[in-house]
N, C-alpha and C positions, 0 to 999 in steps of 0.2 A: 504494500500500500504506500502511496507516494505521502511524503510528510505534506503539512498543509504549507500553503505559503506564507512567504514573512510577511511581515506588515509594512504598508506601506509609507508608514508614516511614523516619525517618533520625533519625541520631546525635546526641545533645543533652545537653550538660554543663550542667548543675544545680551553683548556689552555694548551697548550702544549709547553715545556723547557720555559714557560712564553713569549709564544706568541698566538696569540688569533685567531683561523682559524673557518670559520664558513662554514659548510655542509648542501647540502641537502641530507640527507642519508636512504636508505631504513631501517625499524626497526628491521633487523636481521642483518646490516653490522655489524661486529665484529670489535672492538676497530681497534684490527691488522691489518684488512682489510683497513677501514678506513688511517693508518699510511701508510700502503704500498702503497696501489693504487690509494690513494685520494691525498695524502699529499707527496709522495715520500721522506718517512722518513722511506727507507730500511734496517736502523739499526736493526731494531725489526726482527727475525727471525721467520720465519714459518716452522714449524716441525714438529708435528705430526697431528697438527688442533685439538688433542684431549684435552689438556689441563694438557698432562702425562708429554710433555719432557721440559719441561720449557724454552725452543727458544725464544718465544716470550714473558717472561717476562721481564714488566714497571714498573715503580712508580706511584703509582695514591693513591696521599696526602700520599706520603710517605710509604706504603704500596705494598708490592709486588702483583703485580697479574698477570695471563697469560693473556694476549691483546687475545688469541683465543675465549675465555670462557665469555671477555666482552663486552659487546654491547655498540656501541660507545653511543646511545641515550642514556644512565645509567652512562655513563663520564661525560655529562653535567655538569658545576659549580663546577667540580674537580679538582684539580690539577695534570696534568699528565707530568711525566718524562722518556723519552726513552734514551736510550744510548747517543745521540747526546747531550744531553744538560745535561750533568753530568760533562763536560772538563769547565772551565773558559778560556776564550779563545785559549791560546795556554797550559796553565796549566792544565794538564792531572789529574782529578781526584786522588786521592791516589789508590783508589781499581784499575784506568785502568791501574797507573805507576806500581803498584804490579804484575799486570798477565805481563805485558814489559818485567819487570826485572826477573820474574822468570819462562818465558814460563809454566803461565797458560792459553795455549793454543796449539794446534795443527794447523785443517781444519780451523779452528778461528767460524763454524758455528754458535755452541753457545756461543761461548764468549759473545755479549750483554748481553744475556739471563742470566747467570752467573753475570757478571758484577753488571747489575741492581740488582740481589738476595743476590748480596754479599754486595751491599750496604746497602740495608734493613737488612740483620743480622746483621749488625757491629753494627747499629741502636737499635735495636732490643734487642739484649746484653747488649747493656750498658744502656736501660733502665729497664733491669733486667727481661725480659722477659724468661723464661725458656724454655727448648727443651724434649723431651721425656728421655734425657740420663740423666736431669740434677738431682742430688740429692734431692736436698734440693729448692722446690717448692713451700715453702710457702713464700707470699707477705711480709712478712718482712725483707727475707733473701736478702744479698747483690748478685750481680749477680755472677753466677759461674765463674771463668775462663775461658778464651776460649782457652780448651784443641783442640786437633786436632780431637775428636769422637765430641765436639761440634759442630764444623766447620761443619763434615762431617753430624752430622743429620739434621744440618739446613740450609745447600746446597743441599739435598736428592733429592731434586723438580726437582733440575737441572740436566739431562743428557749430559753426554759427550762420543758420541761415539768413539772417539779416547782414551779414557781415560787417558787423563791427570789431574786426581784425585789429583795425589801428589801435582802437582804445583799447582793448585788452593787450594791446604788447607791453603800450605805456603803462597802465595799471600793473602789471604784472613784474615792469622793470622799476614800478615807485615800492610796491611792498618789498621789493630784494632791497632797496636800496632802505627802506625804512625798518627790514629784519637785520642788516647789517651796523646802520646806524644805534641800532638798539642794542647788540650783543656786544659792540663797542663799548657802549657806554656804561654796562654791564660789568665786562670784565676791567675799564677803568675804577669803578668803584667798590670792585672787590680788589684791585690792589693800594688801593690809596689804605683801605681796610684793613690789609696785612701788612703795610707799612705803619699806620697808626698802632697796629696792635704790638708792634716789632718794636717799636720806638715806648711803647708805653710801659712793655716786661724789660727793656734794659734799662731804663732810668733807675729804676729802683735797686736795679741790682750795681749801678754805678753807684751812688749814693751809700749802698752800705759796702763795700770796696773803700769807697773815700774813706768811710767812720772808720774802718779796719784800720787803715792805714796812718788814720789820726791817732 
Protein backbone atom coordinates (compact mmCIF):
# COMPACT_ATOMS: atom_id res chain seq x y z
CA UNK A 1 0.00 0.00 0.00
CA UNK A 2 1.54 3.39 -1.07
CA UNK A 3 2.14 5.68 2.09
CA UNK A 4 -0.34 8.68 1.89
CA UNK A 5 1.06 11.82 0.62
CA UNK A 6 2.99 14.77 2.52
CA UNK A 7 1.33 17.61 3.19
CA UNK A 8 1.29 20.37 1.25
CA UNK A 9 1.74 22.89 3.36
CA UNK A 10 3.57 23.79 6.68
CA UNK A 11 4.01 26.29 9.27
CA UNK A 12 6.78 29.07 8.78
CA UNK A 13 7.74 32.05 10.97
CA UNK A 14 8.73 35.01 8.98
CA UNK A 15 11.22 37.80 10.42
CA UNK A 16 10.05 40.47 8.93
CA UNK A 17 11.37 44.62 9.52
CA UNK A 18 12.03 42.52 12.80
CA UNK A 19 8.91 41.29 13.69
CA UNK A 20 8.09 37.75 13.87
CA UNK A 21 4.77 36.44 11.95
CA UNK A 22 4.09 33.00 11.70
CA UNK A 23 2.11 31.19 8.59
CA UNK A 24 0.40 28.38 7.48
CA UNK A 25 1.58 28.43 3.88
CA UNK A 26 1.09 26.25 0.95
CA UNK A 27 4.88 25.31 -0.51
CA UNK A 28 4.65 27.38 -3.65
CA UNK A 29 3.26 30.66 -1.96
CA UNK A 30 5.94 33.04 -3.05
CA UNK A 31 7.67 35.38 -0.52
CA UNK A 32 5.48 38.28 -2.39
CA UNK A 33 2.46 36.52 -2.02
CA UNK A 34 2.92 35.79 1.36
CA UNK A 35 3.71 39.92 2.16
CA UNK A 36 0.72 40.84 0.16
CA UNK A 37 -2.06 38.77 0.84
CA UNK A 38 -1.10 37.19 4.04
CA UNK A 39 0.43 39.90 5.89
CA UNK A 40 -0.98 43.18 4.11
CA UNK A 41 2.54 44.44 3.61
CA UNK A 42 1.49 46.06 0.07
CA UNK A 43 4.67 47.98 -0.11
CA UNK A 44 6.34 45.19 -2.02
CA UNK A 45 5.00 45.52 -5.64
CA UNK A 46 3.99 42.88 -8.09
CA UNK A 47 4.93 43.32 -11.61
CA UNK A 48 5.72 41.06 -13.81
CA UNK A 49 5.55 37.78 -11.58
CA UNK A 50 8.59 36.87 -13.69
CA UNK A 51 11.33 37.88 -11.70
CA UNK A 52 12.55 40.45 -14.96
CA UNK A 53 11.05 44.00 -13.45
CA UNK A 54 12.21 44.16 -10.08
CA UNK A 55 8.76 45.42 -8.28
CA UNK A 56 8.90 43.21 -5.84
CA UNK A 57 12.34 43.52 -4.72
CA UNK A 58 13.25 42.91 -0.59
CA UNK A 59 16.03 42.60 1.73
CA UNK A 60 16.57 39.14 2.85
CA UNK A 61 19.80 39.26 5.27
CA UNK A 62 20.72 42.08 3.55
CA UNK A 63 20.67 40.99 0.16
CA UNK A 64 18.57 41.91 -2.77
CA UNK A 65 16.06 39.45 -4.17
CA UNK A 66 12.79 39.51 -6.03
CA UNK A 67 10.00 38.28 -3.31
CA UNK A 68 8.37 36.64 -6.85
CA UNK A 69 11.12 34.05 -7.45
CA UNK A 70 11.14 33.39 -3.58
CA UNK A 71 9.22 30.81 -1.71
CA UNK A 72 8.40 32.02 1.44
CA UNK A 73 9.13 28.36 3.05
CA UNK A 74 13.03 29.10 1.98
CA UNK A 75 12.72 32.68 4.07
CA UNK A 76 12.45 30.77 7.18
CA UNK A 77 15.20 31.88 9.85
CA UNK A 78 16.20 34.94 7.55
CA UNK A 79 16.05 38.18 7.98
CA UNK A 80 13.65 39.92 5.76
CA UNK A 81 13.33 43.77 4.94
CA UNK A 82 10.47 45.26 2.72
CA UNK A 83 10.06 48.98 2.15
CA UNK A 84 8.02 49.56 5.23
CA UNK A 85 10.80 48.99 7.61
CA UNK A 86 13.79 50.74 6.13
CA UNK A 87 12.18 54.41 7.71
CA UNK A 88 13.09 54.63 11.64
CA UNK A 89 10.12 55.86 12.76
CA UNK A 90 9.23 59.11 11.30
CA UNK A 91 13.19 59.21 9.98
CA UNK A 92 12.96 58.41 6.35
CA UNK A 93 15.71 56.28 5.40
CA UNK A 94 18.46 58.35 3.24
CA UNK A 95 17.86 56.32 -0.15
CA UNK A 96 13.60 57.17 0.48
CA UNK A 97 14.78 61.14 1.45
CA UNK A 98 16.98 60.84 -1.86
CA UNK A 99 14.04 59.66 -4.44
CA UNK A 100 11.69 62.84 -2.18
CA UNK A 101 14.15 65.36 -2.92
CA UNK A 102 14.94 64.44 -6.39
CA UNK A 103 11.68 62.89 -7.87
CA UNK A 104 13.09 59.56 -8.39
CA UNK A 105 9.83 58.68 -9.15
CA UNK A 106 6.95 59.12 -11.25
CA UNK A 107 3.43 56.32 -11.15
CA UNK A 108 5.63 55.62 -7.79
CA UNK A 109 4.90 51.73 -8.81
CA UNK A 110 8.31 50.65 -8.53
CA UNK A 111 9.64 52.85 -6.36
CA UNK A 112 9.93 50.16 -3.31
CA UNK A 113 11.39 47.92 -5.67
CA UNK A 114 14.00 50.45 -6.45
CA UNK A 115 14.37 51.74 -3.03
CA UNK A 116 15.02 48.36 -1.53
CA UNK A 117 17.90 47.72 -4.69
CA UNK A 118 19.39 50.96 -4.08
CA UNK A 119 19.94 50.16 -0.71
CA UNK A 120 21.67 46.86 -1.22
CA UNK A 121 24.03 48.66 -3.81
CA UNK A 122 25.17 51.41 -1.78
CA UNK A 123 25.99 48.29 0.46
CA UNK A 124 27.36 46.53 -1.93
CA UNK A 125 29.97 49.21 -3.06
CA UNK A 126 31.21 50.03 -0.21
CA UNK A 127 32.08 46.66 0.49
CA UNK A 128 33.81 46.68 -2.79
CA UNK A 129 31.96 44.47 -4.45
CA UNK A 130 32.24 45.13 -8.34
CA UNK A 131 29.65 45.51 -11.40
CA UNK A 132 30.22 44.31 -14.86
CA UNK A 133 31.46 48.12 -15.92
CA UNK A 134 33.88 48.13 -13.11
CA UNK A 135 37.73 48.10 -14.10
CA UNK A 136 39.74 46.94 -11.81
CA UNK A 137 38.09 43.58 -10.36
CA UNK A 138 40.58 42.10 -8.47
CA UNK A 139 39.90 41.57 -4.59
CA UNK A 140 42.52 43.74 -3.41
CA UNK A 141 41.40 46.74 -5.34
CA UNK A 142 39.61 49.57 -3.38
CA UNK A 143 36.13 49.92 -4.46
CA UNK A 144 35.50 51.87 -7.71
CA UNK A 145 33.77 55.20 -7.60
CA UNK A 146 30.36 55.24 -7.89
CA UNK A 147 30.21 56.92 -11.30
CA UNK A 148 26.75 57.31 -12.77
CA UNK A 149 27.40 53.98 -15.49
CA UNK A 150 27.98 52.23 -11.99
CA UNK A 151 24.68 53.31 -10.46
CA UNK A 152 23.11 52.41 -13.61
CA UNK A 153 24.55 48.72 -14.15
CA UNK A 154 23.76 47.99 -10.77
CA UNK A 155 20.11 49.22 -10.61
CA UNK A 156 19.66 47.23 -14.26
CA UNK A 157 17.35 44.70 -12.29
CA UNK A 158 15.15 47.53 -11.67
CA UNK A 159 12.43 48.62 -14.36
CA UNK A 160 10.80 51.97 -14.52
CA UNK A 161 8.39 52.23 -17.00
CA UNK A 162 7.87 55.84 -16.66
CA UNK A 163 11.58 56.23 -16.93
CA UNK A 164 12.71 58.22 -14.56
CA UNK A 165 16.28 56.90 -14.87
CA UNK A 166 17.84 60.22 -14.29
CA UNK A 167 16.59 60.81 -10.90
CA UNK A 168 17.10 57.65 -9.54
CA UNK A 169 20.86 57.62 -10.46
CA UNK A 170 21.08 61.17 -8.66
CA UNK A 171 19.01 59.87 -5.72
CA UNK A 172 20.96 56.94 -5.56
CA UNK A 173 24.55 58.66 -5.95
CA UNK A 174 23.02 61.51 -2.84
CA UNK A 175 22.31 58.48 -0.28
CA UNK A 176 26.06 56.84 -1.07
CA UNK A 177 27.39 60.20 -0.65
CA UNK A 178 25.12 60.86 2.52
CA UNK A 179 25.93 56.99 3.95
CA UNK A 180 29.52 57.91 3.45
CA UNK A 181 29.33 61.35 4.99
CA UNK A 182 27.60 59.77 7.87
CA UNK A 183 30.06 56.76 8.65
CA UNK A 184 32.69 59.54 8.47
CA UNK A 185 31.50 61.39 10.99
CA UNK A 186 30.88 58.34 12.98
CA UNK A 187 34.13 56.85 13.18
CA UNK A 188 35.54 60.70 13.78
CA UNK A 189 33.71 60.66 16.86
CA UNK A 190 34.60 57.58 18.02
CA UNK A 191 38.01 58.56 17.83
CA UNK A 192 38.03 61.97 19.34
CA UNK A 193 36.26 59.36 22.07
CA UNK A 194 39.21 57.10 22.55
CA UNK A 195 41.50 59.90 22.57
CA UNK A 196 39.47 61.67 25.24
CA UNK A 197 39.25 58.56 27.20
CA UNK A 198 43.26 57.88 26.54
CA UNK A 199 44.10 61.26 27.73
CA UNK A 200 41.80 61.07 30.64
CA UNK A 201 43.31 57.29 32.21
CA UNK A 202 46.84 58.84 31.98
CA UNK A 203 46.52 62.11 33.62
CA UNK A 204 45.89 60.48 36.61
CA UNK A 205 48.31 58.05 36.56
CA UNK A 206 50.98 61.01 35.75
CA UNK A 207 49.80 62.96 38.73
CA UNK A 208 50.43 60.05 41.04
CA UNK A 209 54.17 59.22 39.22
CA UNK A 210 54.66 63.19 40.06
CA UNK A 211 53.52 62.42 44.02
CA UNK A 212 55.89 59.31 43.89
CA UNK A 213 58.51 61.03 42.96
CA UNK A 214 57.89 64.20 45.32
Amino acid sequence: MAPPPASTHSSVTLDINGDKHTLTVDHRTTLLDALRERLDLTGTKKGCDQGQCGACTVLLDGRRVVACLQLAVAAEGRAITTVEGLAEGDQLHPVQQAFLDLDGYQCGYCTPGQICSAVAVIEEHAAGWPSAVTDDVRPEAVPPPLTDDEIRERMSGNLCRCAAYVSIVQAVSRAAAVRTETREHSASRERSATTEHAATTERPAATAAKRAVA
